[in-house]
C-alpha positions in Angstrom: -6.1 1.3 -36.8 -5.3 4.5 -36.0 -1.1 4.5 -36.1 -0.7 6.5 -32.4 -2.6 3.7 -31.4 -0.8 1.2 -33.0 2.6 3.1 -31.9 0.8 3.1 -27.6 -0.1 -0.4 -28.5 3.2 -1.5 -28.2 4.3 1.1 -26.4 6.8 2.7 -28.5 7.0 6.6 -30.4 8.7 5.1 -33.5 7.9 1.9 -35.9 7.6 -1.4 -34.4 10.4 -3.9 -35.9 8.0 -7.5 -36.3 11.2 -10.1 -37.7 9.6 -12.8 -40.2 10.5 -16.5 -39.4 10.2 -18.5 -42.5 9.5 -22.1 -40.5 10.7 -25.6 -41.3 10.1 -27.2 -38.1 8.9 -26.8 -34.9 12.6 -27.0 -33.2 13.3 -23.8 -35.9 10.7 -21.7 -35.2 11.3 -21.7 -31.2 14.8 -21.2 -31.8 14.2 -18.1 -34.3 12.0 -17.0 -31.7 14.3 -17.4 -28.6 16.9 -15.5 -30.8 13.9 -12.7 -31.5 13.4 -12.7 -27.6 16.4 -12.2 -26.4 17.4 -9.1 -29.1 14.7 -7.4 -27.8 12.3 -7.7 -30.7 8.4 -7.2 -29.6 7.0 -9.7 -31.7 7.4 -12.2 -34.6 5.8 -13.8 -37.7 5.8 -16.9 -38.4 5.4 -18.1 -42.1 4.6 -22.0 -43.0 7.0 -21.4 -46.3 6.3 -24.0 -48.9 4.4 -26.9 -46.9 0.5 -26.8 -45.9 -1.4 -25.1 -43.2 -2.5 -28.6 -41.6 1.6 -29.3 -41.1 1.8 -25.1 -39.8 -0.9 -25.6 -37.1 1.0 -27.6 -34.6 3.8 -25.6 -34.9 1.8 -22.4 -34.0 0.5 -24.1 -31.0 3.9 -25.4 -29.7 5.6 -22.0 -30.0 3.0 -20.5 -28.1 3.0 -22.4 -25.2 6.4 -22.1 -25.4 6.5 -18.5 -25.6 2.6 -17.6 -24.1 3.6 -14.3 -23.4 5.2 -13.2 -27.0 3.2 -11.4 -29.3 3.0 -13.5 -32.2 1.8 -13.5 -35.3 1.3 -15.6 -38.9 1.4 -15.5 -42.2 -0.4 -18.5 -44.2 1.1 -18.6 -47.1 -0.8 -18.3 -50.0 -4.6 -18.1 -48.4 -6.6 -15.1 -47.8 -8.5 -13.4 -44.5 -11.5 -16.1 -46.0 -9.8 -19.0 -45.2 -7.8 -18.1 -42.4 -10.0 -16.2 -39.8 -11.9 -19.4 -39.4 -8.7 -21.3 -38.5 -7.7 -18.3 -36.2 -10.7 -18.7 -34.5 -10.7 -22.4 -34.1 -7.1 -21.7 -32.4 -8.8 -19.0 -30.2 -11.2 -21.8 -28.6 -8.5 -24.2 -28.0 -6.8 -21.2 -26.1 -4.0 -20.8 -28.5 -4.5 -17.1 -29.4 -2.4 -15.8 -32.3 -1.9 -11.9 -31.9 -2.1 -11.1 -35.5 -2.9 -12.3 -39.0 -1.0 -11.6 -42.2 -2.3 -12.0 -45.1 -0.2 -11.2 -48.4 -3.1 -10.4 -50.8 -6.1 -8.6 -48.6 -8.1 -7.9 -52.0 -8.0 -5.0 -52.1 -9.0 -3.6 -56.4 -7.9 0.2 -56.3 -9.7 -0.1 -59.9 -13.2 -0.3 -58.2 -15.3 1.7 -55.5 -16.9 -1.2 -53.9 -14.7 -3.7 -52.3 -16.5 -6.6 -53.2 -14.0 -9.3 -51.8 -12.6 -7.0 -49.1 -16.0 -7.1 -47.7 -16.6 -10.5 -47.6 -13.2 -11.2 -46.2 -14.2 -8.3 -43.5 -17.9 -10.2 -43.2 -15.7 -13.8 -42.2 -13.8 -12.3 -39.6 -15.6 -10.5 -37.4 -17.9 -14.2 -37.9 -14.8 -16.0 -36.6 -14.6 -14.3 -33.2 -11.2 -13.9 -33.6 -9.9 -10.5 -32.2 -6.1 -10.0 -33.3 -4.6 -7.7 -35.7 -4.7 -7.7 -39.3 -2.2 -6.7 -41.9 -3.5 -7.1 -45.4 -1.0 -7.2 -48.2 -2.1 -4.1 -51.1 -0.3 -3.6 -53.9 2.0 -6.5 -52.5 4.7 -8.5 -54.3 3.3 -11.3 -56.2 -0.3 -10.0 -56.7 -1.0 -8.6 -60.1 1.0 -5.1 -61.1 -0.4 -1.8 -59.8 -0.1 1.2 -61.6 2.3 3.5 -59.6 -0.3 6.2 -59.8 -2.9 4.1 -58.4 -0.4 3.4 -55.2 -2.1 6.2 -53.1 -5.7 4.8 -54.3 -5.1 1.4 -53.5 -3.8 2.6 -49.9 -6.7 4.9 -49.2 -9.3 1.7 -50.5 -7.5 -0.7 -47.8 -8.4 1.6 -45.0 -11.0 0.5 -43.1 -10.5 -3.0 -43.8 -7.4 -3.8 -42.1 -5.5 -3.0 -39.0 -2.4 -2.1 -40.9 -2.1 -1.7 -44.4 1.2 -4.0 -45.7 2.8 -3.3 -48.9 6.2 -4.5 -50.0 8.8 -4.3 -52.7 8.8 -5.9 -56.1 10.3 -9.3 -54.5 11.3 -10.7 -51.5 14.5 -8.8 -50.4 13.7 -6.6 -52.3 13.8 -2.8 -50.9 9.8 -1.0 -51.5 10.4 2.2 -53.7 10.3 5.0 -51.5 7.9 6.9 -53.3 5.8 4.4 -53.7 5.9 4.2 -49.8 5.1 7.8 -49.9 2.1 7.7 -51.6 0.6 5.0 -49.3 1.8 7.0 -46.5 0.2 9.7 -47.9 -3.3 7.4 -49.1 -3.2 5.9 -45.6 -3.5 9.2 -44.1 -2.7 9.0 -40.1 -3.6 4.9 -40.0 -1.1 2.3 -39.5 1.1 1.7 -42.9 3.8 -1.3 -42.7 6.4 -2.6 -45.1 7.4 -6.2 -45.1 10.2 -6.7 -47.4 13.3 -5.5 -48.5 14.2 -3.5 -44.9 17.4 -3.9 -43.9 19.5 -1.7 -41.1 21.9 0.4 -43.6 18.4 0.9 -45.5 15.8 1.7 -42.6 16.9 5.4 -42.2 14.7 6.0 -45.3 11.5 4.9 -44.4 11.1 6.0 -40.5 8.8 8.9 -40.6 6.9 6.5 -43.2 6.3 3.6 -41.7 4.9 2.2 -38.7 5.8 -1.5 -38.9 8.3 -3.3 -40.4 8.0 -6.9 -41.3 11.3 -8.1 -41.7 12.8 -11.9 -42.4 16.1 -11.4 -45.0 17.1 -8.4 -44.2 17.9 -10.2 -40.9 19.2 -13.4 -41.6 22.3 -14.9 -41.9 23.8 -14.2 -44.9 22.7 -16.5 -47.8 20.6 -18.5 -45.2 16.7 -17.6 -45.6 15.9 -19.7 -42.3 17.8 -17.8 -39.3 17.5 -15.1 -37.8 21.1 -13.3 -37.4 21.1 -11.8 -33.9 23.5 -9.1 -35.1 22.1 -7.6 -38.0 18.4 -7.9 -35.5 20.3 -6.0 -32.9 21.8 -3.1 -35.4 17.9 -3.1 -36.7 16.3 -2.4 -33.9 18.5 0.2 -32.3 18.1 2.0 -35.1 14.5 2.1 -34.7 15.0 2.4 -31.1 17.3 5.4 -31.2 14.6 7.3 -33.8 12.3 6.6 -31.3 13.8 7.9 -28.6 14.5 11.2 -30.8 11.2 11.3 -31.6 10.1 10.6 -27.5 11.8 13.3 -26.4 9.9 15.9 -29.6 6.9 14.9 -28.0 7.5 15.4 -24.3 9.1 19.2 -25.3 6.2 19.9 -27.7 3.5 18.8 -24.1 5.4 21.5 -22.3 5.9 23.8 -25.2 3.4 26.8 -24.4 4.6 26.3 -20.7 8.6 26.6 -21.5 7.1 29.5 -23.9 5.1 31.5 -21.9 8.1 31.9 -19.5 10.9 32.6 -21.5 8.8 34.8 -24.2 8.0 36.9 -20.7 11.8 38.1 -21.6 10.6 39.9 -24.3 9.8 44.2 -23.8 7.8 46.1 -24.7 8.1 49.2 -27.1 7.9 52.5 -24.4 10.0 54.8 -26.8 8.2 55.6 -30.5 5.4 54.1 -32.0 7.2 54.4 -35.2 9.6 51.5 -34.1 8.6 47.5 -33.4 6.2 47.8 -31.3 8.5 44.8 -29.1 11.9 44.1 -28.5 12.4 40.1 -28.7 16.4 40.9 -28.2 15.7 41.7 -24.6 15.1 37.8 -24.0 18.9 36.9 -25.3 20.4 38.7 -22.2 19.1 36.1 -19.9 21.0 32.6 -20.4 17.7 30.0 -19.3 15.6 32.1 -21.5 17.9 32.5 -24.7 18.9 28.7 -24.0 14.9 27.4 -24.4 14.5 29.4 -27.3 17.0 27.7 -29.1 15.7 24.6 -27.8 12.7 24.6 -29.5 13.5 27.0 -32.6 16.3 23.8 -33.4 13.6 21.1 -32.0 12.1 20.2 -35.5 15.4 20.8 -37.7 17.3 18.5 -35.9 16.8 15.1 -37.9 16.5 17.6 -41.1 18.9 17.9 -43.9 20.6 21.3 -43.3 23.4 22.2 -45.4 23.7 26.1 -43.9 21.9 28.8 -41.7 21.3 32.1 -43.0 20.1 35.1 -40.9 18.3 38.1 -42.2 19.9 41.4 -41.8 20.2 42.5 -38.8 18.1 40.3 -35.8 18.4 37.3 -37.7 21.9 37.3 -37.1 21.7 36.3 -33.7 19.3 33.7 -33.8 20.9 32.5 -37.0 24.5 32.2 -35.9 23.4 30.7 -32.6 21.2 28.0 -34.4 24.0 27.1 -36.9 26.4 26.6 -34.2 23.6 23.6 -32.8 22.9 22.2 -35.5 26.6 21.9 -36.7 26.5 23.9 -39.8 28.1 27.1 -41.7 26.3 30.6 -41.5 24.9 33.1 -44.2 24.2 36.5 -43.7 21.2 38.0 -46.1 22.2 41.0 -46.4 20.2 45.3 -46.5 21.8 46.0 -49.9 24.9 48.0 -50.6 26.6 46.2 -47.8 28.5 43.2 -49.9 31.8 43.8 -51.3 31.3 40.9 -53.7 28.8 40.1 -56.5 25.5 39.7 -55.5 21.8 38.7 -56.3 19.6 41.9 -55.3 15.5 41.8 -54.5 13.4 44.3 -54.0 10.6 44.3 -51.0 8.0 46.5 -49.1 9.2 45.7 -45.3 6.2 45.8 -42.2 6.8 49.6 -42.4 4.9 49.9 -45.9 8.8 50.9 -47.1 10.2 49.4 -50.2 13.8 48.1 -49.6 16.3 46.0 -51.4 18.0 42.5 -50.2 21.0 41.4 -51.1 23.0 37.5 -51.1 26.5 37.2 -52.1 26.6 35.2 -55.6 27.4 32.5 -55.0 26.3 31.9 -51.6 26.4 28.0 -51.9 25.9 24.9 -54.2 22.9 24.2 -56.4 20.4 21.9 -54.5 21.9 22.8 -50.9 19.1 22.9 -48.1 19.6 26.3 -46.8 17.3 27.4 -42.9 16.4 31.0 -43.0 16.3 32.6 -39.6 14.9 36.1 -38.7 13.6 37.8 -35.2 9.5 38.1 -36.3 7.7 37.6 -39.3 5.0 40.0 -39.6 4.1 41.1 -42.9 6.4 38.3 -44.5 7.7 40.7 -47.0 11.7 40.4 -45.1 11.1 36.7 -45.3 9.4 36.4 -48.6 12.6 38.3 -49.8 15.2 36.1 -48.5 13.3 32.9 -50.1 13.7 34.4 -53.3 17.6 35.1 -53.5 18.1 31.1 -52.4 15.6 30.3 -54.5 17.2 32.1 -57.2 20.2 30.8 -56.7 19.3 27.1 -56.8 18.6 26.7 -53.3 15.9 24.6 -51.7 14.4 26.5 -48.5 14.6 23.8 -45.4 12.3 26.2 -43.1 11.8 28.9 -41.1 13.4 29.2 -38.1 11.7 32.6 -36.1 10.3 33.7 -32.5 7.0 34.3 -34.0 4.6 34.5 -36.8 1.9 36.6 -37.4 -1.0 35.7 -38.7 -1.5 37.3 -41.7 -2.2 36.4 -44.9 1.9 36.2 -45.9 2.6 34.3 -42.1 0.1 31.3 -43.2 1.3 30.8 -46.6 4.5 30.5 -45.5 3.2 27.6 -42.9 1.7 26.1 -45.2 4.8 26.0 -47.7 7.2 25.3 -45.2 8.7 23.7 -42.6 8.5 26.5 -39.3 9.6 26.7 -36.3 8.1 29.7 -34.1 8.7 30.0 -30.4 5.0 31.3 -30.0 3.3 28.0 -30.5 0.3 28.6 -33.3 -3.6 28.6 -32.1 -1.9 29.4 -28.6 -3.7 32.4 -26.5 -0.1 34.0 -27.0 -0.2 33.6 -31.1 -3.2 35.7 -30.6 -1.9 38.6 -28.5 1.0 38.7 -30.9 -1.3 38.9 -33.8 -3.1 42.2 -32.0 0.5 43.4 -31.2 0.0 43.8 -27.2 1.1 41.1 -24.8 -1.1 40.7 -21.7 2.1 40.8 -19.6 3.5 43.9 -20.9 1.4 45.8 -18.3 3.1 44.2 -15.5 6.5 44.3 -17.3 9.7 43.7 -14.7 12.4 45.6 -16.7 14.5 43.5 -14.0 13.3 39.9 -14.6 15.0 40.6 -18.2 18.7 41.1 -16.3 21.3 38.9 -16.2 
């Protein structure tokens, strides 16, 4: 399943927190589930842990017709799809539907091309005419060890076969390596990934651009009791998620009206009527007005804003402005990259040919900040990407990782799309837009009808 569609499915923009009920009796499992109710949570598993799946059927019929309207799921412990999509479907015809299935070892050999076992698990289901949701357990606790280069390929082999691929840590309770998580986020490509142990809410931080579910019993429970779900730590849990996905709500709804908000406040912008020698713009002239200088910000911050950002720095000279003004949002300290000759201090120097064809020399105080620190370079344009190609090299050079590009625009040149593709950018003139293309042919469509007033404050 595609993971937007898991994320509409249940109507959220983040991961879906799914708390894990390890059952012991029927009175047990309603309670857990009341308490799973009533925090909020949009569904539960249920687990028969350490007594047979004749015992667990009644169970799952008494908590759904006690709950017939909570999405519910199960986990039988210990069998595969093959014996438990027949039982799903027996349930089915008695009307007891059960939302999703579980399964802790889906088959999956990352080893082998053909899924031989997968496929005759995928073969049983769509037999039992049961319709839910399946999470299949790959490279999951328990099952025999998987290479940690193989995590990516055992991912990518589940596709297909599942709804949403579920891997784990080593244990139960037991936090999932993060780059192991990583690689299946990156083997699952854009389809649902889940994580069902180890998850806890001082941990979850970690894992929620990676994960789409998480399936969560003891990071939840009551301290030292493996049974009960603990209301509080449930609560803290999901408005974590809750508060990622409201962050991540509002991205979307300002990246729909993007080209719109762009369009208008890029209209700020004038055009060059003095010498063709000079910019053949003037993006400054947009900063005068407050609504346009404002949006601008908005979105140049937008992607940055749940980003590790130790400081700002603005290219000499037009990057200052956007650079000060974004450092002052995002709550961080300022760096000016420097024409050379300007700095009374040491300094790191580069040389560069600017969009003029002229070579000049860059310059950043030395040293400008700590090994390791996650440093946003702001400028006005990028057009040739010389001025920006420069700047990545003093922080670079000075042990500096490069957290993105913060600019108004661009081009598309050969320099412009490396740097996309390197980094994280942030561009006011949204790529592939009609916009991006009058900008790479340097003449704006409204620049004929150009209101030298609309500009004034």
């Amino acid at each position: 399943m595609n993971r937007g569609e898991f994320r509409k499915y249940f109507k959220t923009m983040g991961p879906v927190v799914l708390p894990v009920i390890h059952v012991l009796d029927e009175e047990q499992a309603k309670r857990n589930l009341a308490v799973a109710i009533r925090c909020g949570a949009p569904g539960a598993f249920l687990i028969n842990h350490d007594f047979e799946v004749s015992r667990f059927l009644p169970i799952i019929e008494e908590s759904r017709r006690a709950y017939p309207d909570f999405w519910l799921g199960v986990n039988f412990l210990g069998v595969t799809g093959t014996g438990a999509f027949p039982i799903l479907g027996q349930l089915t015809e008695k009307d007891v539907f059960v939302d999703a299935y579980w399964a802790d070892d889906a088959r999956i050999d990352e080893r082998v091309r053909q899924q031989a076992e997968a496929d005759s698990i995928a073969a049983v289901r769509k037999s039992s005419g049961w319709t839910g949701m399946y999470f299949g357990g790959t490279a999951f606790k328990k099952q025999r060890p998987v290479e940690p280069a193989q995590y990516r390929d055992a991912a990518n082999q589940a596709v297909g076969y599942m709804d949403a691929v579920t891997t784990s840590g080593i244990a139960t309770g037991h936090s999932a390596d993060l780059e192991k998580i990583k690689a299946f986020r990156d083997g699952v490509e854009d389809q649902t990934l889940a994580i069902a142990s180890g998850i806890t809410p001082d941990n979850v931080d970690d894992y929620l651009d990676l994960a789409d579910a998480f399936l969560v019993a003891t990071g939840i429970n009551y301290s030292g009791d493996f049974y009960n779900l603990d209301p509080y730590q449930l609560r803290r849990l999901l408005e974590k998620v809750r508060h990622y996905a409201a962050g991540q709500e509002k991205k979307e709804h300002r990246a729909s009206n993007r080209r719109e908000n762009a369009d208008w406040y890029l209209k700020h912008m004038a055009p060059n009527v003095k010498d063709p020698k000079m910019a053949w713009l003037d993006p400054s002239s947009a900063y005068v007005n407050a609504s346009a200088f404002h949006a601008m910000l908005d979105d140049l911050c937008e992607p940055y804003i749940n980003e590790r950002v130790d400081v700002v720095a603005g290219i000499d000279a037009a990057g200052y402005v956007l650079g000060a003004a974004i450092a002052e949002r995002l709550g961080t300290g300022f760096l000016t990259v420097r024409k050379a000759g300007k700095l009374p201090v040491p300094a790191d120097q580069v040389s560069f040919v600017n969009y003029t064809e002229r070579t000049q020399h860059m310059e950043l105080r030395k040293p400008a900040f700590r090994k390791g620190a996650r440093v946003l370079l702001v400028d006005q344009w990028v057009e040739t990407g010389g001025t920006m190609g420069a700047a990545i090299e003093l922080v670079e050079g000075q042990g500096g990782e490069v957290a993105g590009i913060a600019t108004i625009c661009i081009e598309d040149t050969p320099a412009g799309k490396a740097l996309r593709e390197r980094y994280l950018c942030a561009t006011a003139v949204t790529p592939g837009s009609d916009l991006q293309n009058q900008c790479n042919r340097k003449s704006l469509d409204y620049f004929k009808d150009f209101d030298w007033e609309v500009i004034l404050p």
